[in-house]
Backbone bond lengths (Angstrom), bond angles and torsions (degrees), N, CA, C in turn:
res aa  C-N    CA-C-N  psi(-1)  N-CA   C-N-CA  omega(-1)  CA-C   N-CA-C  phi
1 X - - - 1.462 - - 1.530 109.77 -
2 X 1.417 108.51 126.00 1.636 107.57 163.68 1.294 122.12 -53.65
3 X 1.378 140.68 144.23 1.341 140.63 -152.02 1.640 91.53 -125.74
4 X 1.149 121.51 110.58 1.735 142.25 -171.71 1.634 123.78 -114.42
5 X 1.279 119.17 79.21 1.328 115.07 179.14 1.525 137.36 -69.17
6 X 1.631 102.75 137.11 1.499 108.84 171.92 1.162 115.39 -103.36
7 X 1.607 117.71 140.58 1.356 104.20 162.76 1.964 107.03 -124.72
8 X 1.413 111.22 129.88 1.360 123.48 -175.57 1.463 105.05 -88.47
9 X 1.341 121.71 113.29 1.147 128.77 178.74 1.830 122.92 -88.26
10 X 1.441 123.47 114.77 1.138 119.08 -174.38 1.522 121.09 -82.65
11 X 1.349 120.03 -154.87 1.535 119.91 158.30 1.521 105.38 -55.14
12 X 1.783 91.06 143.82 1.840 88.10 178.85 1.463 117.79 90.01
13 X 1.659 110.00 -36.03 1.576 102.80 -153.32 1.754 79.88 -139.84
14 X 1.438 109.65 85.20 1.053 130.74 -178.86 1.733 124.95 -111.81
15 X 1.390 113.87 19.91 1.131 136.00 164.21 1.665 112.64 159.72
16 X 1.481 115.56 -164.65 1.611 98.55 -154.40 1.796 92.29 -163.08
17 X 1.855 90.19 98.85 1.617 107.13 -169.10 1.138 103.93 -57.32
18 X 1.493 134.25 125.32 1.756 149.26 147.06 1.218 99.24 113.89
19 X 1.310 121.92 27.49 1.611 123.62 162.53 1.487 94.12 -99.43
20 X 1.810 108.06 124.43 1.286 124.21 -163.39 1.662 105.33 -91.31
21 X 0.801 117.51 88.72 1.754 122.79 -165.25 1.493 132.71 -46.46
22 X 0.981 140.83 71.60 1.653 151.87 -132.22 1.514 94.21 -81.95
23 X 1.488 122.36 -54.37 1.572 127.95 -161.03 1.581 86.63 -164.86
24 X 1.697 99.43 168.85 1.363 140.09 -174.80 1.319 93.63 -133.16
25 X 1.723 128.44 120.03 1.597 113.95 151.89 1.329 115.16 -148.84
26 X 1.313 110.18 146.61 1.742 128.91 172.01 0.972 123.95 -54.10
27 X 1.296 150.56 153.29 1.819 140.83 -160.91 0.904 92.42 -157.43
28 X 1.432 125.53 110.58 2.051 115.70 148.92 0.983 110.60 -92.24
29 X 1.402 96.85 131.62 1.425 128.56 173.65 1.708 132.72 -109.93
30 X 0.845 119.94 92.79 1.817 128.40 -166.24 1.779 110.10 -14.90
31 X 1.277 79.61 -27.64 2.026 84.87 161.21 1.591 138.70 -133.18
32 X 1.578 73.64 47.80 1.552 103.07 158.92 1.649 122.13 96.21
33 X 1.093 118.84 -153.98 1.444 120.46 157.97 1.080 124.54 -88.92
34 X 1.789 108.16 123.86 1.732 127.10 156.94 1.876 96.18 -41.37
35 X 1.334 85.56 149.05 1.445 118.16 175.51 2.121 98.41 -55.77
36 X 1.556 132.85 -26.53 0.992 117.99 160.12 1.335 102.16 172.68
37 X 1.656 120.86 157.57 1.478 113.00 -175.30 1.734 117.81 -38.99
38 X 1.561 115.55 146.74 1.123 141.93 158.84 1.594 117.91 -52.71
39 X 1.704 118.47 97.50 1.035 108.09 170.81 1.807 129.25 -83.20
40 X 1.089 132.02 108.68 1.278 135.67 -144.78 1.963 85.66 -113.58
41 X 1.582 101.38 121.59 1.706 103.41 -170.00 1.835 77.28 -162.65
42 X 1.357 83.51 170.05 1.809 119.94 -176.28 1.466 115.81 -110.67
43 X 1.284 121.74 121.25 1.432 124.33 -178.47 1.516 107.18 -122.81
44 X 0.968 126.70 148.64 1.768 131.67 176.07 1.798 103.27 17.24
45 X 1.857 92.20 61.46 2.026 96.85 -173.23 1.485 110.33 48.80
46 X 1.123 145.76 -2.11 1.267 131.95 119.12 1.297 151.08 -8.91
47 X 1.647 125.70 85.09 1.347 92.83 173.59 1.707 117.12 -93.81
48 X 2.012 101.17 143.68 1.583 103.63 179.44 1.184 99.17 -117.69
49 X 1.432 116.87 167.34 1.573 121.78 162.72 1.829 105.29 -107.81
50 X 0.782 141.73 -175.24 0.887 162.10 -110.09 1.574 139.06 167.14
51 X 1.370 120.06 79.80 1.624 109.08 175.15 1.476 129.78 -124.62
52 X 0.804 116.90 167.79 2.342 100.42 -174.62 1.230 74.08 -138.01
53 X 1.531 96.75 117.30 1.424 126.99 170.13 1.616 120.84 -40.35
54 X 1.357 101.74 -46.13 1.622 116.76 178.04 1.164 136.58 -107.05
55 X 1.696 88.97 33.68 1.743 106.76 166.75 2.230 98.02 80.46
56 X 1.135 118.13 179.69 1.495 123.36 179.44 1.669 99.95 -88.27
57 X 1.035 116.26 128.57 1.258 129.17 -175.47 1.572 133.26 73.38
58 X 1.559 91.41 24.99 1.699 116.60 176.36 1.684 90.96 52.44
59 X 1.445 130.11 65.03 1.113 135.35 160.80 1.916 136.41 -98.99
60 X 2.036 99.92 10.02 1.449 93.96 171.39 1.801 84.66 -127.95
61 X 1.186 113.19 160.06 1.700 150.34 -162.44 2.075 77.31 -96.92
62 X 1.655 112.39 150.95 0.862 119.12 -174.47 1.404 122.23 -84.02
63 X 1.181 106.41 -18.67 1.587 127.90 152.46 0.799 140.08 -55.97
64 X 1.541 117.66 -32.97 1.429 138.10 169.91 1.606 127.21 -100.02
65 X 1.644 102.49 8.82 1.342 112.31 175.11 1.643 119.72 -61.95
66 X 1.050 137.15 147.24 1.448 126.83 161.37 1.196 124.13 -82.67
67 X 1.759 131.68 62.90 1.376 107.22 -165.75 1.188 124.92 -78.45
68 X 1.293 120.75 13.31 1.936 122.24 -167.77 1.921 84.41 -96.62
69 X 1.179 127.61 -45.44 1.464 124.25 167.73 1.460 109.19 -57.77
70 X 1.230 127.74 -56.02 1.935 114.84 169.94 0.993 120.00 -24.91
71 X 1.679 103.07 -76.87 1.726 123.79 170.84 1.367 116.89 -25.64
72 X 1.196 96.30 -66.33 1.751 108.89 -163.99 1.662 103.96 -54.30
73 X 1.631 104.83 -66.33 1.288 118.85 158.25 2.148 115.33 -0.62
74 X 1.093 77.40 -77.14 1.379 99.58 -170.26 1.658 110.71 -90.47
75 X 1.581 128.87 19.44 1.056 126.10 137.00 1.791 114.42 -97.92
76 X 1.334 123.40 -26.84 1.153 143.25 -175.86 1.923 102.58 -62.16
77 X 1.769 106.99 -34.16 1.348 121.80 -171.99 1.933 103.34 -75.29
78 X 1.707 103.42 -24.94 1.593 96.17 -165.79 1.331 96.64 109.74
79 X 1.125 130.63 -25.37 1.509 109.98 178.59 1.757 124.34 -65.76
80 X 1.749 98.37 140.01 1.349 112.35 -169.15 1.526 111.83 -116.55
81 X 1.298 124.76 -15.42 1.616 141.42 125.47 1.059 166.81 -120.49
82 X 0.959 126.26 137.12 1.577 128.10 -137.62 2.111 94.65 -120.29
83 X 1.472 117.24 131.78 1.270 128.93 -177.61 1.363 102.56 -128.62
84 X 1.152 126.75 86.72 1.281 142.79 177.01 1.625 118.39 -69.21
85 X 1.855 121.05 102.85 1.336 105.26 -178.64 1.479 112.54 -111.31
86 X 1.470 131.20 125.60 1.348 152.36 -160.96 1.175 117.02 -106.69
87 X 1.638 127.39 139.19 1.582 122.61 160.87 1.349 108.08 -95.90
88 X 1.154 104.60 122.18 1.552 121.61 163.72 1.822 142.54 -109.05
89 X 1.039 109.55 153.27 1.610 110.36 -176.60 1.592 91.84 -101.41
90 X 1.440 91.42 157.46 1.482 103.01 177.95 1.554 110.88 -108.15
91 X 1.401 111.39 129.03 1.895 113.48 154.46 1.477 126.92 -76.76
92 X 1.282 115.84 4.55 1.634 128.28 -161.08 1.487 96.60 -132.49
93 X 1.476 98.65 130.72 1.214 110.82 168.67 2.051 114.05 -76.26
94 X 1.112 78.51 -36.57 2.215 86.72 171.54 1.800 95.69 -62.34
95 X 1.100 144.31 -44.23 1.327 145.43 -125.67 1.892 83.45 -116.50
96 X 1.424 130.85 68.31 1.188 142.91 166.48 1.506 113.20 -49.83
97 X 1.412 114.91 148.30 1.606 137.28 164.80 1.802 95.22 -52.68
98 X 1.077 103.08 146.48 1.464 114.37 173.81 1.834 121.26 85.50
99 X 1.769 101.48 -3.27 1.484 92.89 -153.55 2.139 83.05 -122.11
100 X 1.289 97.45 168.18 0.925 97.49 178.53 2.006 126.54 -107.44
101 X 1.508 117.76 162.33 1.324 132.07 -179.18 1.556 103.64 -93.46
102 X 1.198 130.51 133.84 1.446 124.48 157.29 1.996 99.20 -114.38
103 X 1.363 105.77 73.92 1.339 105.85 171.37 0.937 131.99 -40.91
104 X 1.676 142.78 163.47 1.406 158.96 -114.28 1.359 137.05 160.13
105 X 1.862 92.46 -8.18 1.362 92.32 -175.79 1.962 77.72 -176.23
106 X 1.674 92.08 159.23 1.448 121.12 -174.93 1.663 102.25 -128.82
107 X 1.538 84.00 139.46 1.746 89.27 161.36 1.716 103.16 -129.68
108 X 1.234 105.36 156.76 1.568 88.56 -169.88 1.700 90.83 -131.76
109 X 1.766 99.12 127.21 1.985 95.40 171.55 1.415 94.76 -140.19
110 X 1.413 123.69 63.09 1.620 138.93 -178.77 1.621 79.20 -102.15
111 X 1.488 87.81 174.90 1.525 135.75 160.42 0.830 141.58 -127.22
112 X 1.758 105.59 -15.16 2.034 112.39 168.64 1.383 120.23 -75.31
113 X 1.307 99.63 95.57 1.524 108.89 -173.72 1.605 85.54 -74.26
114 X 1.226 139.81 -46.24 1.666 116.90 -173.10 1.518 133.14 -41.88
115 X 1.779 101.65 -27.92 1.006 104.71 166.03 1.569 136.86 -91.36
116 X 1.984 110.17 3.28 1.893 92.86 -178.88 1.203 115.22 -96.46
117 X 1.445 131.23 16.82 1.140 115.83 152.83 1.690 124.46 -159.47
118 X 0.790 118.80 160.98 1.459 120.45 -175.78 1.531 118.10 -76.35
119 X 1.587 100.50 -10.72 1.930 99.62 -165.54 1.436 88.36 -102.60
120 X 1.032 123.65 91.25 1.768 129.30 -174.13 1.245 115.32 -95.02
121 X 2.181 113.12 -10.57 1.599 108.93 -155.46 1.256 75.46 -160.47
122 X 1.226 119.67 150.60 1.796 131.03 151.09 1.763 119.71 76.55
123 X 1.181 106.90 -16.15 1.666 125.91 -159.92 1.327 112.16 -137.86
124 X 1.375 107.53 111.82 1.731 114.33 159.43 1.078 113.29 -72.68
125 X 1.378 147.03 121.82 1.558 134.97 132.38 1.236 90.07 -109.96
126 X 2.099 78.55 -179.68 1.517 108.74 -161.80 1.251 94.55 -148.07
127 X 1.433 155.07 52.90 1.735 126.14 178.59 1.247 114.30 -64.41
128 X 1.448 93.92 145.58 1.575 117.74 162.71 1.577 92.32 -64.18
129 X 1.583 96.88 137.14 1.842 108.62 174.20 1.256 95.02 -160.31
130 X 1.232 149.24 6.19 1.158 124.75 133.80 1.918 129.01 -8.04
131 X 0.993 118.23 -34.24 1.524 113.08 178.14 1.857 88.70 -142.93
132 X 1.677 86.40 111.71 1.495 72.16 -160.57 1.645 107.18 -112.83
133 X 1.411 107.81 15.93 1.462 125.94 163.81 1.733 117.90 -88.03
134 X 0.910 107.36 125.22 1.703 108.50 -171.35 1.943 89.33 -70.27
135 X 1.442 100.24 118.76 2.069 109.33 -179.70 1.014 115.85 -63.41
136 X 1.785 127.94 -8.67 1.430 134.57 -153.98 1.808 87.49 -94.23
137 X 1.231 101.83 -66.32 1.766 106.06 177.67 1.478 102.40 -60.64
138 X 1.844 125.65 -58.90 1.474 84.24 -164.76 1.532 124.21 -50.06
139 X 1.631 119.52 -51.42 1.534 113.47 166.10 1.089 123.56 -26.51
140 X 1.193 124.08 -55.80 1.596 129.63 -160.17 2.040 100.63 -69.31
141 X 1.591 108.59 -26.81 1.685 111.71 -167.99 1.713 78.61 -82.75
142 X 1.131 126.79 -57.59 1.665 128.53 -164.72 1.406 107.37 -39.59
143 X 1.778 132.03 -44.40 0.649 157.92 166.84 1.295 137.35 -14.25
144 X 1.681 89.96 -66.13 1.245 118.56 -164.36 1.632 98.72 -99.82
145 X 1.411 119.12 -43.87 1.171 137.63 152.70 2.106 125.39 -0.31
146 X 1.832 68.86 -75.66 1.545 93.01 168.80 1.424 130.07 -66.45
147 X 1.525 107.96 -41.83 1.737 119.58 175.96 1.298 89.80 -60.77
148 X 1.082 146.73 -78.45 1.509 150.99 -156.89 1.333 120.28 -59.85
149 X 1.596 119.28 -22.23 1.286 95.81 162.94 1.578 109.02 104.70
150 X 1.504 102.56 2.02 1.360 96.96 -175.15 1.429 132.39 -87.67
151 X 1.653 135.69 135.96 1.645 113.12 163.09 1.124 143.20 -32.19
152 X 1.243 111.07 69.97 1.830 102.21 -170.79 1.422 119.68 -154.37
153 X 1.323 112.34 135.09 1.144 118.45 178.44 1.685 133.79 -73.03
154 X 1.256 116.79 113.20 1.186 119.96 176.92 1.530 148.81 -57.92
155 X 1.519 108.47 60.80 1.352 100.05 -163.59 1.501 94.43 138.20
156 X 1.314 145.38 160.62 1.848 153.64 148.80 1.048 85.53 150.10
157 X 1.636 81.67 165.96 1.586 115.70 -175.94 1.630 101.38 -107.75
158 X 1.578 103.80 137.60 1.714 123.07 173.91 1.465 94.92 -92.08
159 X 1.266 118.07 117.60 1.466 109.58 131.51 1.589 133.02 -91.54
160 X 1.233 104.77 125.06 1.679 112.24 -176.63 1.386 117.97 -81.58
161 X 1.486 128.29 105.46 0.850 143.23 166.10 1.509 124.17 -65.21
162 X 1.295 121.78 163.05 1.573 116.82 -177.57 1.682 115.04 -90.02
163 X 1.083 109.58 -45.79 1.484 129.26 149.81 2.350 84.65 85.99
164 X 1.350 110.26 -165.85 1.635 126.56 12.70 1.423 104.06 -93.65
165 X 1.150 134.04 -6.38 1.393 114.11 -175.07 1.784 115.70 -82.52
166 X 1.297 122.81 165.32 1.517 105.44 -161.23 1.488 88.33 -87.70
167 X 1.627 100.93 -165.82 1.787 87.38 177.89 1.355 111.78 -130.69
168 X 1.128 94.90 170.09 1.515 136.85 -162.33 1.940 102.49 -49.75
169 X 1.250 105.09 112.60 1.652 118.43 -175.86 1.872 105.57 -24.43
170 X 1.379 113.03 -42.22 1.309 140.87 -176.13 1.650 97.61 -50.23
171 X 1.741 91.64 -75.01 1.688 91.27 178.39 0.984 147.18 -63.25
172 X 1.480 99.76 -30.08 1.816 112.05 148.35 1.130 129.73 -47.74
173 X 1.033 134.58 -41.19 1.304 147.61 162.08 1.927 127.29 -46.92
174 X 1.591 69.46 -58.06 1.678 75.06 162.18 1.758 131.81 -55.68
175 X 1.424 98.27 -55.59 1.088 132.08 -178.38 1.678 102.52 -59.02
176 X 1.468 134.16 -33.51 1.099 137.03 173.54 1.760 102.22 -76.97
177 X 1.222 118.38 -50.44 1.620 114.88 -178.89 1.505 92.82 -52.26
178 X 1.376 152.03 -64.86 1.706 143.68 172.89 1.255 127.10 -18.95
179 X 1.386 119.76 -30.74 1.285 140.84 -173.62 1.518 144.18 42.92
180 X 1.939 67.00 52.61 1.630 100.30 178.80 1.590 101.52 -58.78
181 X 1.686 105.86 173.93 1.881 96.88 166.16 1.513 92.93 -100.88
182 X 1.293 121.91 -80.41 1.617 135.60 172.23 1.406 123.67 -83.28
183 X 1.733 98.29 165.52 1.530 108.53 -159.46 1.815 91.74 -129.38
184 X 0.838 124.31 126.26 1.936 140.89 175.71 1.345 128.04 -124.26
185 X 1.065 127.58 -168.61 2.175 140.65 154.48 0.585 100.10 171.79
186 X 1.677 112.28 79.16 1.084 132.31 128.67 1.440 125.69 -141.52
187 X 1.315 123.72 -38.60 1.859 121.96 -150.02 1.267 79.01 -103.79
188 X 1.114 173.03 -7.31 1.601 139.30 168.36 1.705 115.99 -59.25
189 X 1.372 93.41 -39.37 1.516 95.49 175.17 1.774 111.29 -69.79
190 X 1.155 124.27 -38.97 1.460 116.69 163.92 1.149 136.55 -62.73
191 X 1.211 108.48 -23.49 1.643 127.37 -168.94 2.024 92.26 -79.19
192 X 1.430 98.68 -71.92 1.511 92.49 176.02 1.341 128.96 -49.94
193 X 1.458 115.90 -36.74 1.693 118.29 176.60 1.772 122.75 -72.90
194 X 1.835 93.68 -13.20 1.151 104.77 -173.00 2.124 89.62 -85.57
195 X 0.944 98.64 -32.39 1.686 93.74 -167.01 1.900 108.36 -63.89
196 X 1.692 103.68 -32.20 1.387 124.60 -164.84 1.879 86.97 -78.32
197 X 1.301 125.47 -23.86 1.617 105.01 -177.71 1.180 102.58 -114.46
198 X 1.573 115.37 42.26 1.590 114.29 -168.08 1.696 123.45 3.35
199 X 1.631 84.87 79.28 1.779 97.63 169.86 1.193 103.62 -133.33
200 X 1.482 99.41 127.69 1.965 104.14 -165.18 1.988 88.12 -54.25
201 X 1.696 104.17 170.05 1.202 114.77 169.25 1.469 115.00 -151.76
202 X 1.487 106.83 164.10 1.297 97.52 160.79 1.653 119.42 178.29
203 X 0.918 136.01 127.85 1.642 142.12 -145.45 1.299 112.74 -98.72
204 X 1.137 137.35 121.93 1.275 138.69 122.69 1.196 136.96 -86.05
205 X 1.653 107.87 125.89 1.483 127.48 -150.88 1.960 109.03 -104.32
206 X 1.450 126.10 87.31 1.032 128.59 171.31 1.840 124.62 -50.44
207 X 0.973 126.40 106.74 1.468 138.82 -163.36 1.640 93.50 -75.65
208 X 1.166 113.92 109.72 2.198 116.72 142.38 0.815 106.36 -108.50
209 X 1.281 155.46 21.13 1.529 121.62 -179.24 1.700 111.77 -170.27
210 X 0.744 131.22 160.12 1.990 131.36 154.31 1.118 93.51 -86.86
211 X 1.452 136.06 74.65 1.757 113.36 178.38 1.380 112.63 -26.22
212 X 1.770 118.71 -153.81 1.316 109.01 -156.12 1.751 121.31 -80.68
213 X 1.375 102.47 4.00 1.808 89.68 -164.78 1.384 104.29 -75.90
214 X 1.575 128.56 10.30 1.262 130.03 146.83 1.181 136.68 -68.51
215 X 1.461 124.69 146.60 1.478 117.31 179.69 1.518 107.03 -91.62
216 X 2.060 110.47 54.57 1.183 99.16 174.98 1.792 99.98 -136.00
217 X 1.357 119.60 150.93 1.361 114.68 165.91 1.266 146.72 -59.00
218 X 1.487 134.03 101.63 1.052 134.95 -154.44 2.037 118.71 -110.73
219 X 0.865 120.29 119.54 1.455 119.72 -167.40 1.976 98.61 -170.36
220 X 1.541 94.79 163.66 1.381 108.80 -160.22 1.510 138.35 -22.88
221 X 1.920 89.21 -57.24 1.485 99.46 167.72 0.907 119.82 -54.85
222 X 1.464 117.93 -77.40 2.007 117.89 168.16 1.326 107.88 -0.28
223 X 1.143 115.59 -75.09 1.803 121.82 -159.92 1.054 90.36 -77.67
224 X 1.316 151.37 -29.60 1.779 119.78 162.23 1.238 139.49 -75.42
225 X 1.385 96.10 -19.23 1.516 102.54 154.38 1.157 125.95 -81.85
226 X 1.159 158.09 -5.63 1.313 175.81 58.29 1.718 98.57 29.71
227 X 1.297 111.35 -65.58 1.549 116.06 177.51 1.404 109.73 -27.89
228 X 1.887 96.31 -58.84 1.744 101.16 -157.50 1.673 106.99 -63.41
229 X 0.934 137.68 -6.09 1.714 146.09 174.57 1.236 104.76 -65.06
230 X 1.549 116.79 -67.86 1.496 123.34 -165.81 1.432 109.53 -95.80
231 X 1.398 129.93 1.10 1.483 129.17 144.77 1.694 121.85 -47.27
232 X 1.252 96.15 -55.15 1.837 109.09 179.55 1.469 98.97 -54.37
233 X 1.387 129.53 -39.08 1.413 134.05 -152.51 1.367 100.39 -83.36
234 X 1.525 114.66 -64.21 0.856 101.55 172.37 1.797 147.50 -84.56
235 X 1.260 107.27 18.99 1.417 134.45 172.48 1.755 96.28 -78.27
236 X 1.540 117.56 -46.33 1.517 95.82 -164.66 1.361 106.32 -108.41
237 X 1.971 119.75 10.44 1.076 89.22 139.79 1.862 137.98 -72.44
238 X 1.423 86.30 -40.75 1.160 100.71 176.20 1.770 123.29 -35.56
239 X 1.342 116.74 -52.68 1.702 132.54 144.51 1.524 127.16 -10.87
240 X 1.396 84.37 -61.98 2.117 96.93 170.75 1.357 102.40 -94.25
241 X 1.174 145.01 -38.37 1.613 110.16 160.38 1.107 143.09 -84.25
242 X 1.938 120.98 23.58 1.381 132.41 133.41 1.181 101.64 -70.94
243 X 0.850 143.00 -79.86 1.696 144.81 -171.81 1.349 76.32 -7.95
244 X 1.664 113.98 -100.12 1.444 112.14 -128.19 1.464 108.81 -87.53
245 X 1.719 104.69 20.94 2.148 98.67 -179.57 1.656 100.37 -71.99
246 X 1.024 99.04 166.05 1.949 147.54 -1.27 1.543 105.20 -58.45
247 X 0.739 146.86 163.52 1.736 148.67 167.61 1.557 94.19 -82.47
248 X 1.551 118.99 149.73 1.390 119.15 145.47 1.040 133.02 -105.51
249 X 1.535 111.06 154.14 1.622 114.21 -171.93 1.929 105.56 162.04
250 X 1.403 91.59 -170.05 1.222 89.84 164.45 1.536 122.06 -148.56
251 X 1.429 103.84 150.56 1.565 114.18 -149.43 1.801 107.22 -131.23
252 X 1.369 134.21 146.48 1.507 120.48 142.79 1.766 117.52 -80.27
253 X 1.190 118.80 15.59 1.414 97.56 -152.80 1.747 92.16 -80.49
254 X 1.368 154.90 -17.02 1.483 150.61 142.14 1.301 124.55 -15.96
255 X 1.487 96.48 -42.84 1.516 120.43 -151.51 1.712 95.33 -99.50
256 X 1.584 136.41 -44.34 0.770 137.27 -157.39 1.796 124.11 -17.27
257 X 1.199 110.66 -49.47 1.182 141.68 -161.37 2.149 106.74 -72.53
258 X 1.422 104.89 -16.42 1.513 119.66 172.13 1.207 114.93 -63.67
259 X 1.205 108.87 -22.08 2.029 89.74 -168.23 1.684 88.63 -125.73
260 X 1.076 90.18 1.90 2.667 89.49 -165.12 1.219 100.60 -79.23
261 X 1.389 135.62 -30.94 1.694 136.72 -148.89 1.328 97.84 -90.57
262 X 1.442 117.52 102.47 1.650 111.59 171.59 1.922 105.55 -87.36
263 X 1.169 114.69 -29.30 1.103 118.25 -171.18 1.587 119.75 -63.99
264 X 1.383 137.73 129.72 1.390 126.39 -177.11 1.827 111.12 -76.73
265 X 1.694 114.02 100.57 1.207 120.96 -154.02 2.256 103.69 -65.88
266 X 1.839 103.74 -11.09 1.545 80.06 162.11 1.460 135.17 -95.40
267 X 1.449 108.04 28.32 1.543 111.40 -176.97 2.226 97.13 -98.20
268 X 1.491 83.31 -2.24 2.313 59.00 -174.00 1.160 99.74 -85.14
269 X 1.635 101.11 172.38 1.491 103.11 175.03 1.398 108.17 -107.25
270 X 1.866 108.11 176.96 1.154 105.51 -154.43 2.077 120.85 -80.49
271 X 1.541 90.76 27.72 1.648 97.14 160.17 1.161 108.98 -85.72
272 X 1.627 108.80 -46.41 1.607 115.14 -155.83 1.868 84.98 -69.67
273 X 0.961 116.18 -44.71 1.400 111.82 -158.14 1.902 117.54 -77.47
274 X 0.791 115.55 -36.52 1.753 126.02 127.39 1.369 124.02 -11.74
275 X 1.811 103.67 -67.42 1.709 109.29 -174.99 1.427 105.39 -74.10
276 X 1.118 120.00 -29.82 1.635 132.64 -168.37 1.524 119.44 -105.44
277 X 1.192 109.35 1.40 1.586 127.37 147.82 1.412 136.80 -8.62
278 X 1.359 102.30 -66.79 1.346 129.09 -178.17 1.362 107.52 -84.27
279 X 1.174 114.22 -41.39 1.844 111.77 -169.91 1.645 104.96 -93.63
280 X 1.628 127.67 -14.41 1.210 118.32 -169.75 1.454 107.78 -126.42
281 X 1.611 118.86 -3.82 1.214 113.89 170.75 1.967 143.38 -14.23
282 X 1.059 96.05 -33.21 1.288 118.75 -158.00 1.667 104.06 -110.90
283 X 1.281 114.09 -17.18 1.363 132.96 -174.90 2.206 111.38 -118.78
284 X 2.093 91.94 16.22 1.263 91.18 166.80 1.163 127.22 -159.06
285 X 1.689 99.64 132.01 1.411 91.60 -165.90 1.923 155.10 -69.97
């Protein structure tokens, strides 16, 4: 299989300077509309695709994103990795505004059940997600990370919040006694949907803020100024690991989908098998 990179752009990281832009395209997806056309461009002879999580002009709420349409989107495109970039609050006083997360682990305290999985009708799965970062990329981001020199922490756990409002001094607090590293809403839902269309993944989490379990004030500007620090950072990692993709190593995240399918895939009919096309192809006979 050709190995095809995505990169999901968060707050802050709303496109991606010296990516030479080939096409723009629309994708229907049985569950609806991606957050906004697929930019498909060339970086260091690279080809990447391209998406901003929150539509052009940071215009959808993180709640209201479609990520089972992203995903799909962008398995439907050929893509075989996915580089997910996130704004995050920090629980660690070591783990500073401006510096970056190379995550490793998810905690999940959402409520959009619409978004964790794609098999909503007709189909049992189950993935293994226990390690729910593909190890080939995190190494390979640690990597590059380190040669370069950058602020960033190797390894923490995201917990994904439902948001949009940040939270409550109370919950922060709590949430810091758990000993999470960072606080987000967004990548839990990608991380898992990315595992369900077996497309390796893997996140980097941009730091603005100590959310609230600080006795400091936190609101928009702050976190965009804070943003613009760990944007630069993580733009040139991102740089040297096109250069040197695909990463090597070895991974299940392809395979995921071998042992998850309890359901016998020749009893659906040819809607279910239609909608589930793209993600089960290979798993039908």
């Amino acid at each position: 299989m050709n190995a095809k990179l995505a990169i999901i752009g968060g707050t802050g990281f709303y496109d991606f300077e010296g990516l030479e832009i080939k096409d723009s395209v629309a994708v229907e997806t049985p569950y609806g509309n991606p957050s906004d056309e697929f930019v498909i461009g060339e970086l260091e002879g690279k080809e990447v695709v391209f998406l901003p999580r929150h539509g052009k002009g940071h215009r959808i709420m993180p709640s209201r994103i479609n990520y089972r349409a992203n995903i799909y989107g962008l398995k439907k495109l050929g893509v075989t990795h996915i580089v997910s970039v996130s704004a995050v609050g920090s629980f660690k006083e070591e783990i500073e505004p401006g510096s970056l997360v190379i995550v490793d682990q998810f905690f999940d305290r959402t409520k959009n059940n619409v978004n964790n999985t794609f098999f909503d009708e007709g189909v049992a799965v189950h993935v293994a997600f226990s390690d729910p970062v593909c190890p080939v990329m995190f190494e390979a981001l640690v990597e590059i990370a380190k040669r370069l020199g950058l602020k960033a922490r190797y390894g923490g756990t995201y917990l994904n919040m439902e948001g949009p409002a940040f939270s409550t001094r109370a919950e922060s607090r709590i949430y810091k006694s758990w000993g999470v590293d960072v606080i987000g809403m967004t990548n839990m839902y990608e991380a898992r949907l990315s595992r369900e269309a077996e497309i390796h993944f893997a996140t980097i989490a941009q730091v603005t803020d100590y959310d609230s379990w600080k006795e400091e004030f936190v609101d928009v500007p702050t976190v965009l100024e804070n943003l613009k620090k760990s944007v630069f950072a993580s733009k040139s990692l991102l740089e040297e690991f096109i250069k040197q993709f695909p990463p090597q190593g070895d991974c299940t995240c392809e395979k995921a989908l071998e042992t998850a399918i309890v359901t016998d895939l020749n009893i659906l009919d040819e809607r279910l098998r239609s909608k589930y096309w793209v993600l089960l192809k290979k798993y039908m006979k």
